[in-house]
Every structure is written in structure tokens, then in C-alpha cells.
C-alpha positions in Angstrom: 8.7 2.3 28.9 12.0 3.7 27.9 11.7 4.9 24.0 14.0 2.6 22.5 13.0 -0.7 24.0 13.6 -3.4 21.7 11.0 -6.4 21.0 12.5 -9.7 21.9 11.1 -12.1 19.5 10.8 -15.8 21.7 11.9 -18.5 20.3 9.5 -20.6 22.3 7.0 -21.7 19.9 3.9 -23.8 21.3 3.1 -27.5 20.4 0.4 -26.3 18.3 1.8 -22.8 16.3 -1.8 -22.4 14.9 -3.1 -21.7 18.2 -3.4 -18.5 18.8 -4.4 -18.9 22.5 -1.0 -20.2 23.2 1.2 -17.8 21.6 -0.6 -14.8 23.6 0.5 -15.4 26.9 4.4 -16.0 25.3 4.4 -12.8 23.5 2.4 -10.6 25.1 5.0 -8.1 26.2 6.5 -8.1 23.0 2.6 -7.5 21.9 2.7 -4.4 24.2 5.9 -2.6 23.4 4.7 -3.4 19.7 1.3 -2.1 20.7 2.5 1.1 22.6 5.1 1.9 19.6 1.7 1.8 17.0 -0.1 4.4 19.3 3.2 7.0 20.1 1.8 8.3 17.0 -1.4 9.2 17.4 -4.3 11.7 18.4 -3.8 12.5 21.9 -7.2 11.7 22.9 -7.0 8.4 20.8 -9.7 6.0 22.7 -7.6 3.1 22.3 -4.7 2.1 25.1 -1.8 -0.3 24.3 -3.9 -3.0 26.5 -7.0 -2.7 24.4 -5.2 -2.2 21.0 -3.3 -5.8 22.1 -7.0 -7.2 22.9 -8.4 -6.3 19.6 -5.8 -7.3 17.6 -5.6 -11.0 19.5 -9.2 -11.1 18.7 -9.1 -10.7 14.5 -5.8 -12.8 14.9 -7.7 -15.9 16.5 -10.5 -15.6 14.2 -7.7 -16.5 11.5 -8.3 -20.7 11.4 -6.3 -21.1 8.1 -3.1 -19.9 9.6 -0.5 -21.7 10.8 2.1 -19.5 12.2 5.5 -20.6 11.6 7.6 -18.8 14.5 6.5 -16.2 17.0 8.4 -13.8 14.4 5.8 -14.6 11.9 2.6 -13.9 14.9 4.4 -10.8 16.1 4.7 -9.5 12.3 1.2 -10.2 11.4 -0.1 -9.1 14.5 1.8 -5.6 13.2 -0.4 -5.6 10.4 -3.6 -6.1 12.3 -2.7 -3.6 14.6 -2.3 -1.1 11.6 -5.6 -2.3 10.2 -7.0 -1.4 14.1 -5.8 1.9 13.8 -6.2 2.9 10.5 -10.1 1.9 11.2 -10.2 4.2 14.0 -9.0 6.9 12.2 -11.6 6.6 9.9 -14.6 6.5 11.9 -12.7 9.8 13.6 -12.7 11.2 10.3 -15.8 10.7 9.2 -17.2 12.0 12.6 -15.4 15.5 12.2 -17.1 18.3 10.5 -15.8 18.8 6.7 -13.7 17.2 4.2 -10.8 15.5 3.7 -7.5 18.0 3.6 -6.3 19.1 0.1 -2.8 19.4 0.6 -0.5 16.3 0.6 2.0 15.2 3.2 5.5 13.3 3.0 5.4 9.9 4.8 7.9 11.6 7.8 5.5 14.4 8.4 2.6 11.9 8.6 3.6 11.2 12.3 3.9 14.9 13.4 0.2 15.3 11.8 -1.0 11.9 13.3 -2.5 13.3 16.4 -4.6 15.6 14.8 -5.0 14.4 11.2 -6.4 10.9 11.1 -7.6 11.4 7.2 -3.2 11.3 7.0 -3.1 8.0 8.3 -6.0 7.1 5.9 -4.2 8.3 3.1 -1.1 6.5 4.0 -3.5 3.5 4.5 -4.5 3.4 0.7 -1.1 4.3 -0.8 0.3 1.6 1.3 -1.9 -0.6 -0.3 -1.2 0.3 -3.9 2.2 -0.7 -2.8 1.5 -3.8 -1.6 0.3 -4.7 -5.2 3.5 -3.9 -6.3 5.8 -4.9 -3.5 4.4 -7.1 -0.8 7.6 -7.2 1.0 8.2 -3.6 0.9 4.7 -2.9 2.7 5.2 -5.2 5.1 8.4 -3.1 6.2 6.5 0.0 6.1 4.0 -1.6 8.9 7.1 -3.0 10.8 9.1 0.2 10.9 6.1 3.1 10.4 3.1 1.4 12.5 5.2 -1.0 14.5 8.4 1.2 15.0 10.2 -1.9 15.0 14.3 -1.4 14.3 16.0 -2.5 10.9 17.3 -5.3 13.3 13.6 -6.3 14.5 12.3 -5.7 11.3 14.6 -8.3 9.8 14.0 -10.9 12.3 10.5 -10.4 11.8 10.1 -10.7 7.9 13.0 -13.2 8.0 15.2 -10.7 6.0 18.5 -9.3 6.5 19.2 -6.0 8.0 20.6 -4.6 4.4 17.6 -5.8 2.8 15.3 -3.7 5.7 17.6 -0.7 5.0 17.1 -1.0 0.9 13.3 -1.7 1.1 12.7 0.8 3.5 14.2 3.3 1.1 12.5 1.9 -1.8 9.4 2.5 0.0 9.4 5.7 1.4 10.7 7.3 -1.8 7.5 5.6 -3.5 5.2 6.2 -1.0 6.4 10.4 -0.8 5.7 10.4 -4.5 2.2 8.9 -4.2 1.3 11.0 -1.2 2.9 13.8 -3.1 1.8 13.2 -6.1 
């Protein structure tokens, strides 16, 4: 896959938008260039491919029955999050098998993908001060999983959260600023 292949959000959306079942087979490519952006990132010997990281996250997506998705911008966005959620669970249960404990020193946000590979307990911490900020700013989060876990564009980003491109650009600078401090702090 060439590195900078966009995600073409559809704008088929099936008869019934709550069914999850029918919006796999329309997105599923865009599911896997999402999938294999989440997993550039990490740990070399990561047990998870972009197939089964798509699989798990279409399975805690259809156990959601109170969701009715609006577009397949709105599936492909929440299925960023869940795909987070995926990994940031994985890195966990790495962590907690390695010997020792968590590392003292702190790490910007753009160093956390150079240390991905090897540092899982990174991704963990980014998992916890991304949600702090998600108390604060739910909309700034939600960019942080579209362009950090994702790697979706300012442009994708935008048609996925319904924003404009500025407002990607802003928030996304809001957010890393925050989240260095935190991780800094």
C-alpha cells in the first residue's frame, strides 16, 4: 500500500444505516487502509494484522444495537476509535507481560510513535491523557484518534467528524500542545 493512500469515505449508505453487517462489505477497504495506518505504528512483532484488527473492531462495532450510524463517515470514524481501544488493549496486556515497571521518563505525543514499537506502556499513557481530554474536549479527542491512531489527513479527518479542514488544523493543535503538557507534565 503506497504510504499516503487516502480513505474514500462512500457515500453509499445501506437501507438500514444501523446495520452493521451491511456497511462492512461497503467499507471494508477503507476499513483496511484505516486499519493498516493504526498498526504502522507499532511493535514489530505486534500479533495483530490489518485483517484481524478490521475483524475485531467489526465485532465490538456490531455488538453496538443503540447506534444508528448516520453516514459511512460516522462508521468509519467510530470504527477509528474502536480500533484505538483494540490497540491500546493490546498494549496493555504486552505491558503487563514484560518484566518491570512502567518507564519514569515522559515522552512528547510525536515521539510516542518512534517509541511505539517497543514501548507499549507509551501508547498506554497517551490512552489515559487522551481521555482526560476527552472530558474537556470531545471533539478534540476524536481528532487525535483520526489523525494519531487513524493517520487520517486534515482533509479525511474533516469529512469524518463533519468539520472543516481549518477546524482539523486548530483542534489538532489545541490538542497536541495539551496533550505534550500532560505527558510532560
Amino acid at each position: 500500500m503506497p504510504p499516503g493512500e487516502a480513505i474514500q469515505v462512500q457515500e453509499v449508505v445501506p437501507t438500514d444505516p444501523a446495520d452493521v453487517d451491511a456497511l462492512l462489505p461497503l467499507l471494508y477497504h477503507q476499513l483496511k487502509v484505516q486499519a493498516r495506518r493504526a498498526l504502522r505504528g507499532e511493535r514489530l512483532d505486534h500479533t495483530l494484522s490489518p485483517t484481524a484488527l478490521v475483524h475485531e473492531a467489526y465485532v465490538r462495532l456490531s455488538e453496538l444495537h443503540e447506534i444508528s450510524w448516520r453516514d459511512c463517515a460516522h462508521f468509519l470514524g467510530a470504527a477509528a476509535q474502536v480500533m484505538r481501544r483494540i490497540l491500546i488493549s493490546y498494549a496493555r496486556a504486552h505491558n503487563a507481560a514484560k518484566r518491570g515497571g512502567p518507564r519514569a521518563t515522559r515522552t512528547e505525543i510525536d515521539d510516542v510513535i518512534a517509541f511505539a514499537r517497543d514501548r507499549p506502556d507509551e501508547l498506554i499513557e497517551l490512552d489515559a491523557a487522551l481521555d482526560r481530554l476527552a472530558a474537556l474536549s470531545q471533539r478534540q479527542a476524536r481528532v487525535v484518534e483520526c489523525r494519531f491512531f487513524a493517520e487520517m489527513s486534515l482533509e479525511e479527518t474533516a469529512e469524518v467528524l463533519s468539520i472543516s479542514p481549518a477546524t482539523v488544523k486548530r483542534e489538532w493543535t489545541l490538542a497536541r500542545a495539551w496533550l505534550n503538557r500532560e505527558m510532560l507534565g
